[in-house]
C-alpha positions in Angstrom: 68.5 80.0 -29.7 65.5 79.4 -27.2 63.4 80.5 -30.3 64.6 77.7 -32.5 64.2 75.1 -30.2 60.2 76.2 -29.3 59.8 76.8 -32.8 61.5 73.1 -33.8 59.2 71.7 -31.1 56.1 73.4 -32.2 56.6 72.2 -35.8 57.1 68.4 -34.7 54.5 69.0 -32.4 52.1 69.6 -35.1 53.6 67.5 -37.5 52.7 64.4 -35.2 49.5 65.4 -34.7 48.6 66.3 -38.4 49.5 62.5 -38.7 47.1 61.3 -36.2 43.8 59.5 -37.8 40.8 62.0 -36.9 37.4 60.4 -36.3 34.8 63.1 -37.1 31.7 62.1 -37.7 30.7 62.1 -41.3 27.1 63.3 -42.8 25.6 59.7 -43.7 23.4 60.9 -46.6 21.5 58.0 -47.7 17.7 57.0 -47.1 18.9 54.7 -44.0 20.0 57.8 -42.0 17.2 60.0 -43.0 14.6 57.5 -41.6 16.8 56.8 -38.3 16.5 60.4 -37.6 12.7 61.0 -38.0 12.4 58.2 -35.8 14.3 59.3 -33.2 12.9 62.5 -33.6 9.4 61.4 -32.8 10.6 59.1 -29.8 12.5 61.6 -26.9 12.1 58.4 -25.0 14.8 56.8 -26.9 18.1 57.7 -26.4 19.9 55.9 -29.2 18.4 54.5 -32.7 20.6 52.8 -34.8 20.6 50.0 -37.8 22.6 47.3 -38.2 23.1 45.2 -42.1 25.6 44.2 -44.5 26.2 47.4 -47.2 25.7 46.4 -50.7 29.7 46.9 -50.7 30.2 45.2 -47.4 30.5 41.5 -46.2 30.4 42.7 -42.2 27.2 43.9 -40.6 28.1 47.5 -39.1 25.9 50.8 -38.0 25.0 52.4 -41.3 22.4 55.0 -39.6 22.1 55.9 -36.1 21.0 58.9 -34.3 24.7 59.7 -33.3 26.6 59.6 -36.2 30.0 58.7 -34.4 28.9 55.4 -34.1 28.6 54.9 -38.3 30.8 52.6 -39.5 31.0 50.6 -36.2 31.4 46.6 -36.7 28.0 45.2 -35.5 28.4 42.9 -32.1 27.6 38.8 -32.6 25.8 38.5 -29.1 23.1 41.1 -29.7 23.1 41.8 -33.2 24.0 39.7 -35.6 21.9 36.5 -33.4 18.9 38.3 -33.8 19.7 39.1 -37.9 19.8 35.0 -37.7 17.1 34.0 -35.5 14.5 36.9 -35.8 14.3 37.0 -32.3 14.7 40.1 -30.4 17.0 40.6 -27.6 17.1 42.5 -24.5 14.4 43.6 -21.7 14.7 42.3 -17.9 17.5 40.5 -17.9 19.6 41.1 -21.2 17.9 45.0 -21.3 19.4 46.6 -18.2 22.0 48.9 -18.6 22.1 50.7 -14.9 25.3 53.1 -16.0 23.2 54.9 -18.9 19.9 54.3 -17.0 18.3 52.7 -20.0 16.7 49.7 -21.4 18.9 48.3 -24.8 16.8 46.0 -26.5 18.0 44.9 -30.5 14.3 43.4 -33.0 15.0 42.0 -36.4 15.0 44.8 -38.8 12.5 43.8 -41.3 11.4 45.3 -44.8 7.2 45.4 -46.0 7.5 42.2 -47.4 8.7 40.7 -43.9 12.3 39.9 -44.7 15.0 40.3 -42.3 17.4 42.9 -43.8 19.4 43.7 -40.4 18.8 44.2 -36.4 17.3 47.7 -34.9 19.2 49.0 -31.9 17.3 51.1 -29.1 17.7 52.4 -26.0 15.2 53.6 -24.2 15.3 55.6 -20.9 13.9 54.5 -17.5 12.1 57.5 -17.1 9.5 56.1 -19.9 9.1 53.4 -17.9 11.2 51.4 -15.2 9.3 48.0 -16.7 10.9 46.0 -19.1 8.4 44.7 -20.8 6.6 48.1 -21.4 9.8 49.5 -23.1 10.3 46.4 -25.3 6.7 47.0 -26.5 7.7 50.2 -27.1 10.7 49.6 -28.9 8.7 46.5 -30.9 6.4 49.5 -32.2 9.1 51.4 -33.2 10.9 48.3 -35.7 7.6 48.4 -36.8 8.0 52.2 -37.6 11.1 50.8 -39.7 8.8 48.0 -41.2 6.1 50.1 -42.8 8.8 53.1 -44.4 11.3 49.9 -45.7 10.3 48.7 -49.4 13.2 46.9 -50.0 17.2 46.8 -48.3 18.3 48.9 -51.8 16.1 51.5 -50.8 17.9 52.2 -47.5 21.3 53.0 -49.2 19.8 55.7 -52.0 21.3 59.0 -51.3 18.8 61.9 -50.0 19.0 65.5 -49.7 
């Protein structure tokens, strides 16, 4: 009798939890990604790299590369990214950059394809232990959308699958 009831329990147990919505991360194998990763790759001094746009299936902006690949798929926020996909400003640094619990700088530029349209925002963090001064780590991270710049041809080109 004991048995049946563990074995009872152990099925609804499992049943519950095979109903239960599992966030794993996905490979994200499109040109977007790909890019996002050689980046971060060359920069140890960055902690996160991620890109925020509209999909060509999509009306919201979200993540749709980034160097952790939990974070894919995440709705893009209005006070950091989506204002600087509208004014082409960049955000962050001093006073907006400071994020003392992960001991980094987050600053968000304009993402911007060859021609110098703004297709979406760049996201980077970038540790204290490059530098402490803000406005060394946001010239740092305005190299790096750069980076993005000169490898972007055109916002279609981001979403063409690789590998």
């Amino acid at each position: 009798m004991k048995n049946i009831f563990l074995s009872m329990a152990l099925t609804a147990v499992s049943a519950g939890a095979s109903s239960l919505p599992v966030q794993v991360a996905q490979p994200n194998n499109i040109y977007a990604q790909k890019l996002t990763e050689e980046i971060a790759a060359k920069h140890p001094e960055v902690t996160i790299v991620s890109m925020h746009m509209s999909p060509p299936d999509g009306t919201d902006a979200v993540i749709v590369a980034c160097s952790d690949l939990s974070k894919v798929g995440k709705k893009s926020t209005p006070e950091h990214d989506l204002i600087v996909m509208k004014t082409g400003k960049p955000t962050g640094g001093a006073n907006g950059g400071r994020r003392d619990e992960k001991s980094v700088f987050h600053f968000t530029y304009p993402l911007l394809d060859k021609p110098g349209t703004i297709i979406g925002s760049v996201v980077l963090e970038i540790k204290y232990s490059y530098s402490n001064d803000a406005s060394v780590a946001m010239k740092l991270g305005q190299s790096i959308a750069y980076e993005f710049r000169a490898q972007i041809p055109s916002k279609a080109k981001l979403f063409e699958p690789t590998r």
